[in-house]
C-alpha positions as CSV (number, residue, x, y, z in Angstrom):
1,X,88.5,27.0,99.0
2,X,91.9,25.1,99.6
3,X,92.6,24.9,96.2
4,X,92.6,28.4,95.9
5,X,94.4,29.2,99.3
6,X,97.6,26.6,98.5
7,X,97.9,28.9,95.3
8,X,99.2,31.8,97.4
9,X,99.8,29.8,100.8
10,X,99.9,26.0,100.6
11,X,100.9,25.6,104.0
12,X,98.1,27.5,105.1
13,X,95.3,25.7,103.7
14,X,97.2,22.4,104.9
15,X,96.7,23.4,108.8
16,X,93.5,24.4,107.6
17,X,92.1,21.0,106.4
18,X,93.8,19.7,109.6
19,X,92.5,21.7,111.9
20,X,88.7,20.9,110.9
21,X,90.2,17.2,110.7
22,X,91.4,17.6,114.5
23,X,88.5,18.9,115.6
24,X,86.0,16.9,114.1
25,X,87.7,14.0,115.8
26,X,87.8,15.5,119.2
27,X,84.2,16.5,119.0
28,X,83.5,12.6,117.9
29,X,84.9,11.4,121.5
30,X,83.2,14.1,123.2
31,X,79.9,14.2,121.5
32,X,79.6,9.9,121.2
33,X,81.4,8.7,124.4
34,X,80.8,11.3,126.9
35,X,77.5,12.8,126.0
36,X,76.5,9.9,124.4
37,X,74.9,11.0,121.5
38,X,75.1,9.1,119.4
39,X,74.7,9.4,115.4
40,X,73.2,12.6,116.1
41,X,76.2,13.5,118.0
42,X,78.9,12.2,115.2
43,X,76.7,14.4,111.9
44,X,77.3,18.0,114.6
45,X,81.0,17.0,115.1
46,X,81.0,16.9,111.4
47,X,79.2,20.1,111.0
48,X,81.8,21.8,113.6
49,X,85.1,20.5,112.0
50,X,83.7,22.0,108.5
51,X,82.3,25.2,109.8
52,X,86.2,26.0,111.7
53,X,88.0,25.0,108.1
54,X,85.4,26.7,106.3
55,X,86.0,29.8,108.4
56,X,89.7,29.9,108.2
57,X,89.7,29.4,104.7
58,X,86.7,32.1,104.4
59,X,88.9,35.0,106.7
60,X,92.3,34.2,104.4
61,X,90.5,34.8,101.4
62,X,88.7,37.9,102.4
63,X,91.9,39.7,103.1
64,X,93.2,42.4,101.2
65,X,96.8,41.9,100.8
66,X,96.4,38.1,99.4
67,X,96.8,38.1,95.5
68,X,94.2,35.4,95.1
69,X,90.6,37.0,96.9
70,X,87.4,37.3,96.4
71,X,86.3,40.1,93.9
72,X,83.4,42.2,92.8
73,X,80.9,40.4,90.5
74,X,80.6,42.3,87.3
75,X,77.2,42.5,86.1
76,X,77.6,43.7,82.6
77,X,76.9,41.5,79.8
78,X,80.4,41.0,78.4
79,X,81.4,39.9,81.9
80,X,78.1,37.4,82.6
81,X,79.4,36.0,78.5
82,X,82.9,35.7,80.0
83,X,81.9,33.9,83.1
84,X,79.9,31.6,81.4
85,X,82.2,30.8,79.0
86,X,85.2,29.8,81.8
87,X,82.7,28.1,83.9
88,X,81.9,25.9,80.5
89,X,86.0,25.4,80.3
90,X,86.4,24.6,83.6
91,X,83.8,21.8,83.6
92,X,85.5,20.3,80.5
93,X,88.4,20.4,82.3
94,X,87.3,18.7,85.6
95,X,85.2,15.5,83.3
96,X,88.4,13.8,83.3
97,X,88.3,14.1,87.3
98,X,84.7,13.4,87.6
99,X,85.1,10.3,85.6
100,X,88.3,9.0,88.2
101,X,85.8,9.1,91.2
102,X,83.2,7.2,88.7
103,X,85.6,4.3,87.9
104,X,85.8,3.3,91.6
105,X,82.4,2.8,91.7
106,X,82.0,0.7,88.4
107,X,85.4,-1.4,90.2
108,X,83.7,-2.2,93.2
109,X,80.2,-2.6,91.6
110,X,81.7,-5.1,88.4
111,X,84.0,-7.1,91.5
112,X,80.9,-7.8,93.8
113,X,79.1,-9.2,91.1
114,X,82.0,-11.3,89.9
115,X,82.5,-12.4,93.5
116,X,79.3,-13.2,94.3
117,X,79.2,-15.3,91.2
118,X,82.5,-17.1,91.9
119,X,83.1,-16.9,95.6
120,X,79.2,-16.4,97.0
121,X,79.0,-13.8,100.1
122,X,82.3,-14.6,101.5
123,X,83.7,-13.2,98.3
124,X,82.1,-10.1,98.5
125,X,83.2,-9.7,102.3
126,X,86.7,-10.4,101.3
127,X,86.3,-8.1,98.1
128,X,84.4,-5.2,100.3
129,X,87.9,-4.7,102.1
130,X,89.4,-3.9,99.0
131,X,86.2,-1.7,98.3
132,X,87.1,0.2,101.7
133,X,90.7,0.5,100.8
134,X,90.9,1.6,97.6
135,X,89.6,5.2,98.2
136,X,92.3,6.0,100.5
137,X,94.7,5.1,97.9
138,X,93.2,6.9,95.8
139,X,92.9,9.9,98.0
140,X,96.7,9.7,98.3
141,X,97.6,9.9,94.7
142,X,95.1,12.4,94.2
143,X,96.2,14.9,96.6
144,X,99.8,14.5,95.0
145,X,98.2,15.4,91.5
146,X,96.0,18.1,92.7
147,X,99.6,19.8,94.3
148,X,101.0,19.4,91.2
149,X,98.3,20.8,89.0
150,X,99.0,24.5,89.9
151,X,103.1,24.1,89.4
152,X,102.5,22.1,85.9
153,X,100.3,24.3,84.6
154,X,102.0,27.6,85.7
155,X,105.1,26.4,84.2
156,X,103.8,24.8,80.8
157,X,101.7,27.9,80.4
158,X,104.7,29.8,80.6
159,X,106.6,28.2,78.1
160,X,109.2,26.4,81.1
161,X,108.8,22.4,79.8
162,X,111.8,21.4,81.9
163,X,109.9,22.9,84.8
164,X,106.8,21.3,84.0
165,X,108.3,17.7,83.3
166,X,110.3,18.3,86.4
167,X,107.1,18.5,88.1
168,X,105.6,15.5,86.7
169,X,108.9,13.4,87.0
170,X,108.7,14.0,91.2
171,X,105.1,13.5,91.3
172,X,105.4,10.1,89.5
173,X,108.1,9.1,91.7
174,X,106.7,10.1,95.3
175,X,103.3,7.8,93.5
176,X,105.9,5.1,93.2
177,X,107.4,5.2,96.3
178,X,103.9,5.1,98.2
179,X,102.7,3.0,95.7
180,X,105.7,0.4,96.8
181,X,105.2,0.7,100.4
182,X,101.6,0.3,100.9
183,X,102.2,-2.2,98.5
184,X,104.7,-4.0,101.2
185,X,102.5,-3.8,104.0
186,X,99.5,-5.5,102.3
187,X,101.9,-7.9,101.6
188,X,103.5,-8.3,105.0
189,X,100.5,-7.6,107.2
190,X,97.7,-8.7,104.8
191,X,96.4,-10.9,108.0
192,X,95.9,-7.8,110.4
193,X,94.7,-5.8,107.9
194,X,91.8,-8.1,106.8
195,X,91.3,-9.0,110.7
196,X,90.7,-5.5,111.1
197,X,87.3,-5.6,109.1
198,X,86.9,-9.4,109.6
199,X,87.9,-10.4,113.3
200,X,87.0,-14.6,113.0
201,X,90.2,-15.8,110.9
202,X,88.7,-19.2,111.0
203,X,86.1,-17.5,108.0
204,X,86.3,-18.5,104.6
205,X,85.8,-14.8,103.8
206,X,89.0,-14.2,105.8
207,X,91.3,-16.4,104.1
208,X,89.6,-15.5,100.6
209,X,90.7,-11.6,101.2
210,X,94.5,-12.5,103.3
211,X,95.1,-14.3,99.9
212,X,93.3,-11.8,97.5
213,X,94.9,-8.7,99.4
214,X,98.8,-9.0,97.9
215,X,97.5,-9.4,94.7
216,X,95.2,-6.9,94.2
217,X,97.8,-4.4,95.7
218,X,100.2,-5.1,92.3
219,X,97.7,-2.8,90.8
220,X,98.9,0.4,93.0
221,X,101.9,1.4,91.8
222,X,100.4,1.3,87.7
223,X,97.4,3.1,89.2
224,X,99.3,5.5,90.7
225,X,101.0,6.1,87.8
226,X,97.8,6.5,85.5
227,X,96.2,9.2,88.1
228,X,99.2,11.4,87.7
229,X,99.6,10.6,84.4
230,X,95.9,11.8,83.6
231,X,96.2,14.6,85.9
232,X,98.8,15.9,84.1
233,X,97.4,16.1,80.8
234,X,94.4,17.7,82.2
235,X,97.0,20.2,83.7
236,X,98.4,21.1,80.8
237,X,94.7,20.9,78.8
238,X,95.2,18.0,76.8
239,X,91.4,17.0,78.1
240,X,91.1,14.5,75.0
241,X,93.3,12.5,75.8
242,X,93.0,12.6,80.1
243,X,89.0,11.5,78.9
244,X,90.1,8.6,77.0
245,X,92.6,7.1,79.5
246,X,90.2,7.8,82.3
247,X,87.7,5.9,80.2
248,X,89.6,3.4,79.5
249,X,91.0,2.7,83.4
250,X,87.3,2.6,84.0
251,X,86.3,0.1,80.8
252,X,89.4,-2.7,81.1
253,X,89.0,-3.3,85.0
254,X,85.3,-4.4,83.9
255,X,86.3,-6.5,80.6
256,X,89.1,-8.2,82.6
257,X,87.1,-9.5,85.4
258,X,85.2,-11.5,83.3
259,X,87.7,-12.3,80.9
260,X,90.6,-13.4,83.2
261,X,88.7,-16.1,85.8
262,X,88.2,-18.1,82.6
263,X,92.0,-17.8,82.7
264,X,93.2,-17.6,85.7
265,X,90.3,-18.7,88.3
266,X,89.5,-16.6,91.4
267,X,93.4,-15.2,91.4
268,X,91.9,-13.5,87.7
269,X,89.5,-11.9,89.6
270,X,92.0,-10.4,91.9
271,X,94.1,-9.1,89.1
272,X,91.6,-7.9,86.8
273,X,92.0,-4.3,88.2
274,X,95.4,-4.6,87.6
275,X,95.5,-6.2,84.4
276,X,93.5,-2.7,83.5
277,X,95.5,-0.2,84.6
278,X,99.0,-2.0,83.6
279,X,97.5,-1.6,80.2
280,X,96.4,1.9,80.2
281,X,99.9,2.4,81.8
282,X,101.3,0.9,78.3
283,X,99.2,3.1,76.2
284,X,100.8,6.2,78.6
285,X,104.1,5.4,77.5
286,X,103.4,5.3,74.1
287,X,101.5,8.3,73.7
288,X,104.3,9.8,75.7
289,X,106.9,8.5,73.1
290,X,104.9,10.2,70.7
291,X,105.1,13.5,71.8
């Protein structure tokens, strides 16, 4: 339901998502520290924060004067055709999606084996940081595409290019931006960070991920740039293409980790992800040169 809401009222379905968010957390404290339940208490905090954004979301779109509501279901056979035939269209257009959320899975699956191969179980707890890290990244750079979908594909449909490059130009550039900062504090605080997840910093599996940390963050700001990239073209229903370079971001991480450690030792393994999406980055610029 938010994507439809921030068509009409972004702002709206922001303090929506929050407001489950907030109170999810609140009834986390309440529910595990003070009633002490538990597990059991954590899963109904998560029920409640859902059921209050689901609700909010739920009386927006069931009001009249909104231009994007819910609407009778026609039940002729033209419309069932019809429906069919966009709910086919849509799923084409969300595989490229489908296939982001994939390649973070084959990434962390492909790097544990590697690790443990290399490094033993101290490489895996050093690499499962990453593993618990990279999701949020991720989440970041694909809110920023999902905000720019509706503009891009407004505009593009509409025959306003400038608009739509515009679009894409700010959305690459705020990916940057985060991309560089994150970036920095990995770099800076890679220490804290690890000791976070790993408190004894006498552990081999702590010094394996402080030194492994910087480097895997040089993939960020290229991987940023490939999930806006991707998200674009699906915007603007180029799905061919988003499929391939999704593929491909999820096919290179996995070649390079076991081509680069011949190369470059356990600092290979730490690039490998990197190495991938620097490349796919390439291949963006030259398909965009191209058109």
């Amino acid at each position: 339901m938010p994507f439809f809401v921030r068509l009409t009222n972004p702002n709206f379905a922001m303090w929506a998502m929050l407001a489950a968010t907030v109170v999810n957390i609140l009834l986390d404290y309440i529910f595990i520290f003070i009633f002490e339940w538990g597990l059991f208490g954590a899963a109904i905090a998560t029920d409640l924060g859902e059921l209050v954004g689901t609700l909010l979301l739920l009386g927006y779109l069931l009001r009249p004067s909104v231009s994007v509501r819910f609407a009778r279901l026609k039940m002729s056979i033209k419309s069932i055709r019809l429906t069919l035939r966009n709910t086919w269209y849509m799923l084409k257009l969300g595989v490229s999606s489908c296939l982001s959320e994939i390649t973070i899975a084959v990434m962390a699956i492909a790097g544990n084996y590697v690790f443990m191969s290399h490094l033993g179980t101290d490489g895996v707890a050093a690499y499962s940081i990453v593993c618990y890290l990279f999701p949020i990244i991720f989440m970041v750079f694909n809110a920023m595409v999902q905000s720019a979908q509706p503009i891009v594909s407004y505009n593009y449909g509409c025959g306003q290019l400038l608009r739509s490059n515009k679009a894409l130009r700010l959305c690459i550039i705020s990916a940057v931006v985060f991309a560089l900062v994150i970036s920095g504090v990995f770099v800076c605080f890679s220490g804290d960070i690890v000791s976070l997840f790993l408190p004894d910093r006498t552990s081999h599996a702590w010094q394996y991920a402080v030194a492994g940390l910087p480097l895997f963050a040089v993939d960020y700001i290229f991987f940023g740039i490939n999930v806006i990239t991707i998200g674009y073209y699906t915007s603007i229903e180029r799905i061919n293409l988003a499929m391939r370079l999704t593929l491909l971001r999820g096919i290179l991480p996995v070649l390079f980790f076991f081509v680069l450690p011949a190369w470059l030792g356990v600092t290979g393994i730490w690039l490998a992800v990197a190495a991938g999406d620097i490349t796919t980055t390439i291949l963006i610029v030259l398909c965009r040169k191209k058109v």
